[in-house]
N, CA, C and O atoms as a GROMACS GRO file, in nm:
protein
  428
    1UNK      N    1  13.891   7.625  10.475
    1UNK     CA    2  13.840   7.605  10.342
    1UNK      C    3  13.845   7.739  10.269
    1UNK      O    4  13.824   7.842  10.334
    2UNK      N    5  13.876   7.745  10.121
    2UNK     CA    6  13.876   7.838  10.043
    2UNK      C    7  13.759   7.934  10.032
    2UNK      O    8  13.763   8.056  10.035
    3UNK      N    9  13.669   7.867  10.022
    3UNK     CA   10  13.521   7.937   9.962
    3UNK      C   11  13.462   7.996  10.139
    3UNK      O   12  13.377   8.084  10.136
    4UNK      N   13  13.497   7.958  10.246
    4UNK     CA   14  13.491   7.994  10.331
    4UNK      C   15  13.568   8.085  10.352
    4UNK      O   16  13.510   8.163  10.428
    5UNK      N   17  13.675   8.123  10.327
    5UNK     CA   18  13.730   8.274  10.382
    5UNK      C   19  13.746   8.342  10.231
    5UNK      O   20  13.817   8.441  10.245
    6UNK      N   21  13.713   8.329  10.118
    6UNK     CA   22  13.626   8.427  10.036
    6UNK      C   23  13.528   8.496  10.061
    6UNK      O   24  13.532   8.619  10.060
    7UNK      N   25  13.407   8.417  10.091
    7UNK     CA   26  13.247   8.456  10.147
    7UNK      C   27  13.345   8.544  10.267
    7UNK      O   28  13.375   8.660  10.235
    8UNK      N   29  13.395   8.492  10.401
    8UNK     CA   30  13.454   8.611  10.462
    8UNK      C   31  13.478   8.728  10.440
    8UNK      O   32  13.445   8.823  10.510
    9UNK      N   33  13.555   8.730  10.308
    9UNK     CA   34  13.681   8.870  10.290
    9UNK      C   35  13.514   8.932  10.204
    9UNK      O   36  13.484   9.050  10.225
   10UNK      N   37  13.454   8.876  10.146
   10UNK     CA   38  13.292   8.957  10.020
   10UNK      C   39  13.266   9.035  10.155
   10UNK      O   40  13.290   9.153  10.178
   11UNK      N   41  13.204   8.925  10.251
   11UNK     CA   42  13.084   8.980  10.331
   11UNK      C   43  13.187   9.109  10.424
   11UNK      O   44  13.131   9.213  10.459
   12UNK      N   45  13.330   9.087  10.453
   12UNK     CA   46  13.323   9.219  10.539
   12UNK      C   47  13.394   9.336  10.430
   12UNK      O   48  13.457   9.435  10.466
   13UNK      N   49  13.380   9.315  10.356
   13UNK     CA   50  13.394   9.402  10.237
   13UNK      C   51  13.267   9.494  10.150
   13UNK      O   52  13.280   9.588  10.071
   14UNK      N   53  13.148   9.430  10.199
   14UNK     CA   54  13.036   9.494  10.165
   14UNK      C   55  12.978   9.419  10.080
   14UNK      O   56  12.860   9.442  10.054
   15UNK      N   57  13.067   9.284   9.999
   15UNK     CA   58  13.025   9.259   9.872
   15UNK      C   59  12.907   9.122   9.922
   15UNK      O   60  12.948   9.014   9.880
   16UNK      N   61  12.804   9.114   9.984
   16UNK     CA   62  12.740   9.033   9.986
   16UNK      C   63  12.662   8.912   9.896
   16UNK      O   64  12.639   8.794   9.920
   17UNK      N   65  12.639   8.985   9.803
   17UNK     CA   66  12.552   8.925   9.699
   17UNK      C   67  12.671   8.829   9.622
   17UNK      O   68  12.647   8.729   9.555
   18UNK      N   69  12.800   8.886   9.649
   18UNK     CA   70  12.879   8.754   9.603
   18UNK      C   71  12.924   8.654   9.669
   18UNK      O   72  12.985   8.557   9.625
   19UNK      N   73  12.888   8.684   9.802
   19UNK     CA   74  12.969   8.594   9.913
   19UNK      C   75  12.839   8.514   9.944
   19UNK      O   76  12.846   8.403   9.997
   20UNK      N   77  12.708   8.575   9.907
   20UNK     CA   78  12.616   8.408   9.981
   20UNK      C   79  12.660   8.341   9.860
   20UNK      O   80  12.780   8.337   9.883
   21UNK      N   81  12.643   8.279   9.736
   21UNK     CA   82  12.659   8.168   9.710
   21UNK      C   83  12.783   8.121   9.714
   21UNK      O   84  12.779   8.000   9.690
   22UNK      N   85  12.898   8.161   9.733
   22UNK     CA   86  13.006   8.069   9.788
   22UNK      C   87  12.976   8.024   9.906
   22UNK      O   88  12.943   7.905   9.906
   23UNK      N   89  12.975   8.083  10.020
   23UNK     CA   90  12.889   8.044  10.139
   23UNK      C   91  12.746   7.920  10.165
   23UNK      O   92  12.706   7.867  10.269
   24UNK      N   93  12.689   7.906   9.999
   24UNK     CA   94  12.649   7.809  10.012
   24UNK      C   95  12.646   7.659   9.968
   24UNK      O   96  12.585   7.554   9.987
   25UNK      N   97  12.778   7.725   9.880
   25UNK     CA   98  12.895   7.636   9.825
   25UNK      C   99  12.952   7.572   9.892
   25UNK      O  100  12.971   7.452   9.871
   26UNK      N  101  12.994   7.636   9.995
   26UNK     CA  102  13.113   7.572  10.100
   26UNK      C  103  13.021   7.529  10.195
   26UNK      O  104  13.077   7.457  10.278
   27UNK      N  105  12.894   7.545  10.218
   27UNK     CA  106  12.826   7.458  10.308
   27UNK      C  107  12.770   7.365  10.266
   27UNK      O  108  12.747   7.272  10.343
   28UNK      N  109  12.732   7.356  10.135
   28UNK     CA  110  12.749   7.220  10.060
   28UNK      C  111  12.842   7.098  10.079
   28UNK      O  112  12.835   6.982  10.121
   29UNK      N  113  12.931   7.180  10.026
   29UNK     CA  114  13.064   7.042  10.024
   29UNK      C  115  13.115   6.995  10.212
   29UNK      O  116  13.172   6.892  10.248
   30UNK      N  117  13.069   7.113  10.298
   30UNK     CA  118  13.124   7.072  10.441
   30UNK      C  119  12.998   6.965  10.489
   30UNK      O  120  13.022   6.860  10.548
   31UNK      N  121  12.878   7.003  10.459
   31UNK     CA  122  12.759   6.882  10.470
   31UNK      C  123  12.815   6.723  10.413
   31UNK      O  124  12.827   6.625  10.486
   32UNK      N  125  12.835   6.727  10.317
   32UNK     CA  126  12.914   6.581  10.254
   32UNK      C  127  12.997   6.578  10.304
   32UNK      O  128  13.022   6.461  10.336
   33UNK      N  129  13.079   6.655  10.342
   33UNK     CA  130  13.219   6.549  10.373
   33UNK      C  131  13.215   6.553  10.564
   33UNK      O  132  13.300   6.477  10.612
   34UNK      N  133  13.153   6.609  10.643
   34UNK     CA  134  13.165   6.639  10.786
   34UNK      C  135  13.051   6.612  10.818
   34UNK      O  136  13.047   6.541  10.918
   35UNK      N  137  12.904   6.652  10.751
   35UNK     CA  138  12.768   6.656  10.833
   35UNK      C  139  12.749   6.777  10.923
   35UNK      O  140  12.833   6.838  10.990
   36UNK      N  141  12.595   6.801  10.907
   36UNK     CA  142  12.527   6.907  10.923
   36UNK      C  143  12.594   6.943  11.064
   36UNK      O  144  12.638   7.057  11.079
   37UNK      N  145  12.602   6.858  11.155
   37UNK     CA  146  12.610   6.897  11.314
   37UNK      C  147  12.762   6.930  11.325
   37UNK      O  148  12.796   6.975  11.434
   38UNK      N  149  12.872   6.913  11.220
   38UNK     CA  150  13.034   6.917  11.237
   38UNK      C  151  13.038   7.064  11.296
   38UNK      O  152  12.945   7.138  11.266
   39UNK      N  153  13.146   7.116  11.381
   39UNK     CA  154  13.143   7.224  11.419
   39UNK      C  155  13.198   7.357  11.289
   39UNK      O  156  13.150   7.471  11.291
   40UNK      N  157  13.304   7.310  11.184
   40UNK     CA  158  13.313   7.379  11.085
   40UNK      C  159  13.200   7.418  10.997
   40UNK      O  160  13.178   7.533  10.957
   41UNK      N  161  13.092   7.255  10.957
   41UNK     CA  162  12.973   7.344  10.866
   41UNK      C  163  12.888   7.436  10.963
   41UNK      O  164  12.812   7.518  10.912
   42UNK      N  165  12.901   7.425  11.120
   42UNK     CA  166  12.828   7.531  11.208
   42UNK      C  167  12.853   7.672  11.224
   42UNK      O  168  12.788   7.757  11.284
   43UNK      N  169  12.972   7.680  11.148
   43UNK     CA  170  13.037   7.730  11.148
   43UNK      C  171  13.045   7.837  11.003
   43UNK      O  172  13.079   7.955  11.000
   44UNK      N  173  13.020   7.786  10.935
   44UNK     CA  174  13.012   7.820  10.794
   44UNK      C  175  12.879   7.876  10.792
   44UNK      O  176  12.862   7.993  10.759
   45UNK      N  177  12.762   7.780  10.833
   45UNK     CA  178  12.624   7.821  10.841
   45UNK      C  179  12.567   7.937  10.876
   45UNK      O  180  12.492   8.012  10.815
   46UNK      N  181  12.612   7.940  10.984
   46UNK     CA  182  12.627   8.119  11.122
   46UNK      C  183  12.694   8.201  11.046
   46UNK      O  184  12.622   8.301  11.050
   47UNK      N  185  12.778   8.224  10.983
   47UNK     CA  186  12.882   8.303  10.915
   47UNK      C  187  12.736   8.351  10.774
   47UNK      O  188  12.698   8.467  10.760
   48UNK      N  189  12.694   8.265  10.712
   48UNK     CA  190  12.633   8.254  10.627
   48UNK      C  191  12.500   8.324  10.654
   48UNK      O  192  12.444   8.391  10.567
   49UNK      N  193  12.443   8.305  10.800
   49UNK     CA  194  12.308   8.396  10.847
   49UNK      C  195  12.376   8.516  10.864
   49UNK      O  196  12.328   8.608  10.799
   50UNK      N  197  12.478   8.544  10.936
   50UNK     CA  198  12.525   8.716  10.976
   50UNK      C  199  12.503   8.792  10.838
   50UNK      O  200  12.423   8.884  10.819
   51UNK      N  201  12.609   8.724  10.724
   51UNK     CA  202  12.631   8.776  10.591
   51UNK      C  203  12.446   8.806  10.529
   51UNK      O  204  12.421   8.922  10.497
   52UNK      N  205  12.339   8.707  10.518
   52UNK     CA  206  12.244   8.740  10.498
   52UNK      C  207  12.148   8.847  10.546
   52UNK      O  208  12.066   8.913  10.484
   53UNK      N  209  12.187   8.846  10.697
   53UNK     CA  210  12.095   8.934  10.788
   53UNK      C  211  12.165   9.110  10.724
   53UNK      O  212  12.106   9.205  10.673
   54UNK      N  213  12.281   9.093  10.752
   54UNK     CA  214  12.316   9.235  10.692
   54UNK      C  215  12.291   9.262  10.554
   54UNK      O  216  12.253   9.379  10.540
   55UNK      N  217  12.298   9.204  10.453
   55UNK     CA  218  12.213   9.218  10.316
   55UNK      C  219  12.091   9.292  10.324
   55UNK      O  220  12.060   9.401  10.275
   56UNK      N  221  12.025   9.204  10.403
   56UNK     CA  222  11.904   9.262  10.436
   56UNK      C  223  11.842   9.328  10.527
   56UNK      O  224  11.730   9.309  10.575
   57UNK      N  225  11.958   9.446  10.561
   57UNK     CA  226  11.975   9.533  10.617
   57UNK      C  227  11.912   9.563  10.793
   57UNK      O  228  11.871   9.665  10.849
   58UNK      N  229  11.933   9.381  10.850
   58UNK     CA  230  11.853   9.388  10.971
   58UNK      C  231  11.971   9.416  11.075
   58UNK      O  232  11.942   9.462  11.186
   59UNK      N  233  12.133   9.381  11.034
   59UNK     CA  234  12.232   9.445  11.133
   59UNK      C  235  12.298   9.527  11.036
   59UNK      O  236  12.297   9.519  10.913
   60UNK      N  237  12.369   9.626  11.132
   60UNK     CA  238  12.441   9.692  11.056
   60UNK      C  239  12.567   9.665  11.076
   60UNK      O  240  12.633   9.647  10.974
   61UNK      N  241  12.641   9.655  11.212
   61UNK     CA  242  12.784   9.556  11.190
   61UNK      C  243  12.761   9.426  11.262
   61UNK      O  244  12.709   9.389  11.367
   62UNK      N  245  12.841   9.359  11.128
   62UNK     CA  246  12.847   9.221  11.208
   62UNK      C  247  12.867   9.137  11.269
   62UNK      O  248  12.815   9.030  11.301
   63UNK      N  249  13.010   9.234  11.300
   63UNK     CA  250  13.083   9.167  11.409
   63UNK      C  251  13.044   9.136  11.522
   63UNK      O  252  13.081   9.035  11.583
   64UNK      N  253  12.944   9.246  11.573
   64UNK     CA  254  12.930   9.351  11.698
   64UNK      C  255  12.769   9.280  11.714
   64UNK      O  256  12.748   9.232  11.825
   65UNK      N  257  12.654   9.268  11.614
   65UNK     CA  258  12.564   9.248  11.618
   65UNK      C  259  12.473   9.068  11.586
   65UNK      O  260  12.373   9.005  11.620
   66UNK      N  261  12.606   9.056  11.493
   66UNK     CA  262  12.557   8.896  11.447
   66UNK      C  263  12.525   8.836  11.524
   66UNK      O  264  12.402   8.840  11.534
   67UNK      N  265  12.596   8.746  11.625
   67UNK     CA  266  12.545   8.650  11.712
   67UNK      C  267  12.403   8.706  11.780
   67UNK      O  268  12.295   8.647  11.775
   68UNK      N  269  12.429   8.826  11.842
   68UNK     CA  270  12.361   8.861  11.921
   68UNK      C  271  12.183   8.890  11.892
   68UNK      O  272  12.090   8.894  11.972
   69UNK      N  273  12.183   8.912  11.708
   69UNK     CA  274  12.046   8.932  11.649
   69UNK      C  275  12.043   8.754  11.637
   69UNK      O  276  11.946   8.716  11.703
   70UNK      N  277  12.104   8.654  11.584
   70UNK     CA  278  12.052   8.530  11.590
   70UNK      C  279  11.992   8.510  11.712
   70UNK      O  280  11.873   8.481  11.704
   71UNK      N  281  12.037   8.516  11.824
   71UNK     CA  282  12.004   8.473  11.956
   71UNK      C  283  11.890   8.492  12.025
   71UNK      O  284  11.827   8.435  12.114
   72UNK      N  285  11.881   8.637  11.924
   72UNK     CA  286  11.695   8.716  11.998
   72UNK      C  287  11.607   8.710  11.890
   72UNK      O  288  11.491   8.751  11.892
   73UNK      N  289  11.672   8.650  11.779
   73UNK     CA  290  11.506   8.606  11.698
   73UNK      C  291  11.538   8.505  11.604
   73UNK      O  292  11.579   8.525  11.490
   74UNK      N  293  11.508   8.343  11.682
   74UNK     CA  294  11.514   8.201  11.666
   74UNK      C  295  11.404   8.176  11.573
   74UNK      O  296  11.397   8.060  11.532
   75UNK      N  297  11.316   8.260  11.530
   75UNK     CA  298  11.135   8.191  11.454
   75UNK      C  299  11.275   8.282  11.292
   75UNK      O  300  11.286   8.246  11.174
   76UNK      N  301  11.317   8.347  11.335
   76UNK     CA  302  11.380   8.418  11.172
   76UNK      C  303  11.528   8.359  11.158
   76UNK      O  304  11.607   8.382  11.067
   77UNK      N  305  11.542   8.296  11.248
   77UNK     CA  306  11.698   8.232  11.238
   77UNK      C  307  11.693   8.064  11.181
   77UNK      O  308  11.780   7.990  11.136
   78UNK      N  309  11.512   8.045  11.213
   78UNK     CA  310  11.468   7.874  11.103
   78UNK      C  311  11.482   7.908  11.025
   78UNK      O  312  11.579   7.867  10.961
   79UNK      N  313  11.373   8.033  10.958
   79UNK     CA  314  11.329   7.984  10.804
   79UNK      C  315  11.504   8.079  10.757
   79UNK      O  316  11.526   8.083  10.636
   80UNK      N  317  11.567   8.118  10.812
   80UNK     CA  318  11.691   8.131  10.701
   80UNK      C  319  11.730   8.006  10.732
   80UNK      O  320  11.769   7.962  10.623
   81UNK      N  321  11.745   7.908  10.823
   81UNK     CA  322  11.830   7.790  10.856
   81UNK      C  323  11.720   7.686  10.743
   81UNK      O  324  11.772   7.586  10.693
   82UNK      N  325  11.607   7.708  10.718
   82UNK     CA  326  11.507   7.627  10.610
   82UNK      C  327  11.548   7.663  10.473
   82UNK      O  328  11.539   7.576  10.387
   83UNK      N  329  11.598   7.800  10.437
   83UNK     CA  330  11.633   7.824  10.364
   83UNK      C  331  11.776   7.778  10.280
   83UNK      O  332  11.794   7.756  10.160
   84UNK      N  333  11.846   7.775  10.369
   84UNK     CA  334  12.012   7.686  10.325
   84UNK      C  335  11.962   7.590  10.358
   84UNK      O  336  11.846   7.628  10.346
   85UNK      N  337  11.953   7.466  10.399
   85UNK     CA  338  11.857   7.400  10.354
   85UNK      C  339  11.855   7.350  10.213
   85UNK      O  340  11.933   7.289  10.140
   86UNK      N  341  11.728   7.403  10.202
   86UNK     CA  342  11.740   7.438  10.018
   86UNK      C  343  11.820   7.434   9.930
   86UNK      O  344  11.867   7.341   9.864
   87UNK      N  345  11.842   7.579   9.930
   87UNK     CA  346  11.961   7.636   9.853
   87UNK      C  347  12.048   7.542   9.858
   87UNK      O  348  12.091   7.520   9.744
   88UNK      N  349  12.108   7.459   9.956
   88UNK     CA  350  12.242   7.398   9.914
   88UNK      C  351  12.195   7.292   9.891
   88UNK      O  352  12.266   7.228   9.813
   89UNK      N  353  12.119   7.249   9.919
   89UNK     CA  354  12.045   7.098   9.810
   89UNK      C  355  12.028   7.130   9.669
   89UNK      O  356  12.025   7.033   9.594
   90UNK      N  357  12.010   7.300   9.593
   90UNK     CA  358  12.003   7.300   9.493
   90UNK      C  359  12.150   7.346   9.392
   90UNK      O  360  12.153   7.322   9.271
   91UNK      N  361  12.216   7.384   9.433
   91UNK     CA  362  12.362   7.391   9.410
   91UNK      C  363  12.430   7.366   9.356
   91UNK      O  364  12.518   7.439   9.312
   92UNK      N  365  12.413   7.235   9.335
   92UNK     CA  366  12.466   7.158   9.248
   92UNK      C  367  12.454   7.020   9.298
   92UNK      O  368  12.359   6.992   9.371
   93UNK      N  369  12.529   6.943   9.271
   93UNK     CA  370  12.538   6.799   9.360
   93UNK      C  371  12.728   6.788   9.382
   93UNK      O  372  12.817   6.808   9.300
   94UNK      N  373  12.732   6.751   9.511
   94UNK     CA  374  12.893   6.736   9.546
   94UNK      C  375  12.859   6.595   9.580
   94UNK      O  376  12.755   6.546   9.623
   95UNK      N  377  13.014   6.526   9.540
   95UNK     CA  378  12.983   6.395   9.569
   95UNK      C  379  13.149   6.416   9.583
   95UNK      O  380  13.230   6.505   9.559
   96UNK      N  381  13.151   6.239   9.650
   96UNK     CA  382  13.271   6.228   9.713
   96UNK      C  383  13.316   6.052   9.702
   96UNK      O  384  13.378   5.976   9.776
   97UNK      N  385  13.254   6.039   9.577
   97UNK     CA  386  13.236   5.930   9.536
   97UNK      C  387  13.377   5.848   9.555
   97UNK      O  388  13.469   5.922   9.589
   98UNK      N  389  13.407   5.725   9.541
   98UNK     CA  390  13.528   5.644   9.570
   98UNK      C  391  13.610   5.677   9.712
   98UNK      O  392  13.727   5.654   9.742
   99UNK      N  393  13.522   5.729   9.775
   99UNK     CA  394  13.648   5.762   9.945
   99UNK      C  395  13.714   5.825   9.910
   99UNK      O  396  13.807   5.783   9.979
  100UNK      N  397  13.754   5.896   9.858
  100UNK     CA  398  13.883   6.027   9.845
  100UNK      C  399  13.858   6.141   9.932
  100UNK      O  400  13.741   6.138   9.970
  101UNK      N  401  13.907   6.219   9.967
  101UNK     CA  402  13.931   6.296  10.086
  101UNK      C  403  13.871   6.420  10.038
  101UNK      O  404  13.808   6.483  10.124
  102UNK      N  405  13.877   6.475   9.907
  102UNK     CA  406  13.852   6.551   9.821
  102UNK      C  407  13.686   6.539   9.746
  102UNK      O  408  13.643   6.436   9.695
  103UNK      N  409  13.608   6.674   9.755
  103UNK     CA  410  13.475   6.659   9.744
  103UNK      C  411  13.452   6.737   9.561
  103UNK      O  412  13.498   6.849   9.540
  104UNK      N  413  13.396   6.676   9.474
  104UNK     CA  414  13.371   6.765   9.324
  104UNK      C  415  13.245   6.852   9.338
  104UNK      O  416  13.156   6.814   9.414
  105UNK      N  417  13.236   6.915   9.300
  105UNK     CA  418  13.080   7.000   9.266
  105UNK      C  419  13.077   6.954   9.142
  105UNK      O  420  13.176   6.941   9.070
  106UNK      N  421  12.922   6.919   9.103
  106UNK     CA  422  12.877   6.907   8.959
  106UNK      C  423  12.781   6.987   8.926
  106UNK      O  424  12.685   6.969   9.000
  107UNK      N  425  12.765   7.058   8.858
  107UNK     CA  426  12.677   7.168   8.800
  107UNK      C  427  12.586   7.052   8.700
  107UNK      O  428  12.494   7.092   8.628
   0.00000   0.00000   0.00000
């Protein structure tokens, strides 16, 4: 997906603050069309905590540190997982109305 390896190229580029909301863009539209448990929106999601955690300056690389800070603190890996959540319920609305393969965002 597009908005998925954008948020990529932001977040290892430094540019964070532009890559979460594509990141919660693209976990939007992968929720509608795959569902929460698909291994791509799991995928998108995790990608989406690393990019946050380093924002907020709790890793410093992410390559090296991401998984490994989710893994040792699960009570701060909810409320960001409560948090998207949210956020991509507020987003907009994607619909996928008539069966087409193809998902719209509506602002």
């Amino acid at each position: 997906m597009v908005l998925g390896k954008k948020s990529d190229f932001l977040q290892a580029t430094g540019r964070y603050g532009e890559a979460e909301p594509l990141y919660l863009w693209a976990i939007k539209i992968l929720v509608s069309a795959l569902g929460w448990e698909h291994p791509n929106t799991q995928t998108s999601i995790t990608n989406y905590l690393v990019a946050k955690l380093t924002a907020l300056g709790k890793i410093q690389n992410p390559q090296e540190e991401g998984l490994k800070y989710l893994q040792e603190h699960p009570d701060e890996v909810q409320e960001l997982l409560n948090e998207v959540f949210v956020l991509s319920n507020e987003t907009g609305e994607v619909s996928n109305e008539g069966g087409g393969s193809s998902s719209e965002v509506k602002e």
